[in-house]
Every structure is written in C-alpha cells, then in structure tokens.
C-alpha positions as CSV (number, residue, x, y, z in Angstrom):
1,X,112.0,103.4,78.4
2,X,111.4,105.0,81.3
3,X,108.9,108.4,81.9
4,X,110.9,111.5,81.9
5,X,110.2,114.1,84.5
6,X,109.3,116.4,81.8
7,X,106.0,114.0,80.8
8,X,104.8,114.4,84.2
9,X,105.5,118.5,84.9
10,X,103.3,118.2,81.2
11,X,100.4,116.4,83.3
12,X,100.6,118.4,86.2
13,X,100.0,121.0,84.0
14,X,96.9,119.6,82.3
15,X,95.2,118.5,85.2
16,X,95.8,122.2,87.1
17,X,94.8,120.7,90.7
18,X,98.1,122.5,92.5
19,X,99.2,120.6,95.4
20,X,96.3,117.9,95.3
21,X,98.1,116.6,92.4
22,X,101.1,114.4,93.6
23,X,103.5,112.2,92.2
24,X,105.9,109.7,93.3
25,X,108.6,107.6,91.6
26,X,108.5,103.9,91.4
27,X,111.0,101.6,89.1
28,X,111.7,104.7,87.6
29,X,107.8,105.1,86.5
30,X,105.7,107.4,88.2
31,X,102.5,106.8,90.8
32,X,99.8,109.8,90.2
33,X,98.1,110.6,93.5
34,X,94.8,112.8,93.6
35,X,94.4,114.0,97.3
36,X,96.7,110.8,98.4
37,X,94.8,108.7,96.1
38,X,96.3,106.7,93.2
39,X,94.6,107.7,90.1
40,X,97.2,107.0,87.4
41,X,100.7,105.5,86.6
42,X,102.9,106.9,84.3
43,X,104.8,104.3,82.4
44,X,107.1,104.9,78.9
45,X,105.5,108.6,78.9
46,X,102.2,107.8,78.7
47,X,99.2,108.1,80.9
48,X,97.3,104.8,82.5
49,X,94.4,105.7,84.5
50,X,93.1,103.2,86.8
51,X,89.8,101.3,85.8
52,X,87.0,103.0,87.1
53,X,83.2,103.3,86.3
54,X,84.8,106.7,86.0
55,X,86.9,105.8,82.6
56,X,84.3,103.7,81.5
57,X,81.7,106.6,81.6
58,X,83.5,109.7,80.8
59,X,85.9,108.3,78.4
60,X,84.7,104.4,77.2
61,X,86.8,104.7,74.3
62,X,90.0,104.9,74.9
63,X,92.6,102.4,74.3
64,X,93.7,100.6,76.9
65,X,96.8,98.1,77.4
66,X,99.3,97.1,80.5
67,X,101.5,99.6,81.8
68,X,104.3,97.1,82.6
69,X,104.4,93.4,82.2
70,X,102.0,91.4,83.9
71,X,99.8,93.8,84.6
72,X,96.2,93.9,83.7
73,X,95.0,96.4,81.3
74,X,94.1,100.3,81.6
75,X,92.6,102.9,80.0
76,X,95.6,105.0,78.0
77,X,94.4,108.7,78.7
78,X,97.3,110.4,76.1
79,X,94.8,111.8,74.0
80,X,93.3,113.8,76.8
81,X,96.0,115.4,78.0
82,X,95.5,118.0,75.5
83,X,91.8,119.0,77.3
84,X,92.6,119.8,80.6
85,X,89.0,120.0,81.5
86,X,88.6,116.6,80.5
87,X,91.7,115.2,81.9
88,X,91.4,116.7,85.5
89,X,87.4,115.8,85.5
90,X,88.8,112.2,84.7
91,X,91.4,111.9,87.3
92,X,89.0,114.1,89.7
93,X,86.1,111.3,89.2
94,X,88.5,108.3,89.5
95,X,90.2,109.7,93.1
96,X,86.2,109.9,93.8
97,X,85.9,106.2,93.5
98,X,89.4,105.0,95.3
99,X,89.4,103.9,98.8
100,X,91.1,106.1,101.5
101,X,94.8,104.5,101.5
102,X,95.7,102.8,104.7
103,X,97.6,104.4,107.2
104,X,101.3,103.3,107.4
105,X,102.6,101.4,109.8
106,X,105.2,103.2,111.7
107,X,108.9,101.8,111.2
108,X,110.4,100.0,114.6
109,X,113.8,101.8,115.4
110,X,115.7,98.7,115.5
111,X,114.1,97.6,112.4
112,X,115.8,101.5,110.3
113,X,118.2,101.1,108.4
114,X,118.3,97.0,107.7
C-alpha cells in the first residue's frame, strides 16, 4: 500500500518546521528532507526515521522494522506524531547528524531526454 498524500500534509503538520520541511515522492513512498537532508521515509503510512544516535537517545524505544524489502531496519516514529514537540525535536536532531548531500551533477544536453 502506498502512503497517501494526506499521511504526509498530517506530518508536516506535526513537525511545524514550514519550508525546512520537504518532501519528495519515490516508488510512490515519500523521502522526508529536513533543510535538504533525509531524515525520514514514509512507507505504507507510517513514519521511518533514519538510525541515528538521535533515535537511539531521544526515543530508544520505539519499534523499528524495514520500510520496504530488503531494507535494514528503522526506528517506527507513529507514536510520536501525536507530540509535535517530540516529533520535530527528533527529526530536528537526526538532520543534525546527516551529511550535507552532494551536489548534483549537472545533466549534459545531449544526454536530456534519453
């Protein structure tokens, strides 16, 4: 099943950081971006925040599973979305710990398009 866009309006919500809060679609799952950084994935409407020292400090016990097939396991943050303080101090800490993403390469005219 695939997260509705409704699920992640609901975490934009929560978390309250305006535009620092970004999302894009992937395999129709969502990336969650904190100031450009990926802090989350939302897969079958629920909320998988990367492995940090973050989730292991602030919130050590929550469940944690793959968010698609093959994929390792991470912390389930669904029962946190109902505390907004502790949902965008979560995300907040974890964009803290990510590495700056890599700028793109630009795309070769010739190559658009193929």
């Amino acid at each position: 099943m695939a997260t509705d866009s409704g699920f992640i309006e609901y975490v934009g919500e929560q978390v309250a950081l305006g535009d620092r809060f970004t999302h894009k679609k992937m395999f129709g799952e969502y990336a969650l971006y904190v100031d450009g950084k990926v802090v989350a994935f939302a897969c079958d409407n629920s909320l998988f925040v990367k492995p940090s020292a973050a989730a292991s400090t602030l919130a050590p016990k929550l469940p944690q599973r793959p968010p698609y097939p093959g994929a390792k396991d991470y912390p389930v943050a669904d029962e946190l979305l109902d505390d907004s303080d502790a949902i965008r101090r979560l995300l907040l800490e974890t964009a803290a710990l990510m590495p700056v993403p890599k700028p793109r390469k630009p795309v070769a005219a010739g190559k658009r398009g193929k």
